[in-house]
C-alpha positions in Angstrom: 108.5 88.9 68.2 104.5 87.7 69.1 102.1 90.4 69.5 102.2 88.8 73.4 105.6 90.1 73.9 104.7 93.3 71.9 102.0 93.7 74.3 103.1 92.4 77.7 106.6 95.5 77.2 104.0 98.4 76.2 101.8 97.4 79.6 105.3 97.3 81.5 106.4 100.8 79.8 103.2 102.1 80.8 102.9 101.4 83.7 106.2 102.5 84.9 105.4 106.4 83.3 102.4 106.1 85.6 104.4 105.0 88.4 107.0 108.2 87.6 104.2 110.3 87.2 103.1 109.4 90.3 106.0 109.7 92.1 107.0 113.1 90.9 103.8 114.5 92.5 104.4 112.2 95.5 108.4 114.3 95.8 106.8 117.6 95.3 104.2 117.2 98.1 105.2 118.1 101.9 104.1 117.3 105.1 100.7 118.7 105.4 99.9 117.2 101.9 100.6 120.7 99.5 102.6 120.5 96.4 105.0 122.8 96.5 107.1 124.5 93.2 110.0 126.6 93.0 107.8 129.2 90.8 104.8 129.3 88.8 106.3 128.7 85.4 107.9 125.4 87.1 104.4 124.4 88.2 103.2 125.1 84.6 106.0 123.3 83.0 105.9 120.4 85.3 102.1 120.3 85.3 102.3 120.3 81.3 105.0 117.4 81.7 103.0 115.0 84.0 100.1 115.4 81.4 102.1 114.2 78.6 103.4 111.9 80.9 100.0 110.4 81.8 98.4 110.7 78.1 101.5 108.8 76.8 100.5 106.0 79.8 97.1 105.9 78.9 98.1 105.5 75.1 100.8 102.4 75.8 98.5 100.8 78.0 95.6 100.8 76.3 97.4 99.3 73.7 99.6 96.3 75.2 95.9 96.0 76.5 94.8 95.4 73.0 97.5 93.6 71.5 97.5 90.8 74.2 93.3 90.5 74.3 94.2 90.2 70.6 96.2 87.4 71.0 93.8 85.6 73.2 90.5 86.4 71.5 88.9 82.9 71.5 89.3 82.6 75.3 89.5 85.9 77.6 90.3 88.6 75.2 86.7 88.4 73.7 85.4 89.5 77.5 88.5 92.9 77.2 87.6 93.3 73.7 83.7 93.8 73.8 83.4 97.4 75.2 85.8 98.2 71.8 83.4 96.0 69.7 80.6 98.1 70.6 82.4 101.6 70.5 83.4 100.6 66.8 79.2 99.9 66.4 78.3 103.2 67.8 80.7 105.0 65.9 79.4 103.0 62.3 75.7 103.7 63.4 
């Protein structure tokens, strides 16, 4: 399988988890716009859940990001790939 393909099902993974995450909070929330929980240990729990939920987002689509500007670095991917060019230069200097 291309690193395309590779890419293209992380973004699609991540950005569904974003959508759940998103939605759970959206299900929780009432009326006047207050989320509410059964109890504070299921707040903490779910709280605690919807951040590994995001980070785990964040991590997938940051790299399907990569792997397709990758894949395309003589055209557009040089334009998604500069900002990491330049963190990987401040980190050597």
């Amino acid at each position: 399988m291309e690193y395309v393909h590779v890419g293209a099902l992380l973004l699609g993974i991540g950005a569904w988890l974003t959508y759940w995450k998103r939605k759970r909070a959206f299900d929780r929330t009432n009326e006047y716009g207050v989320e509410r929980f059964p109890s504070y240990w299921r707040k903490l729990l779910s709280l605690a859940k919807e951040t590994l939920i995001g980070a785990s987002a964040f991590v997938l689509l940051s790299a399907g990001t990569l792997l397709v500007a990758f894949q395309y670095q003589d055209s557009w991917g040089g334009i998604i790939l500069l900002p990491v060019y330049l963190y990987m230069l401040y980190l050597l200097l």
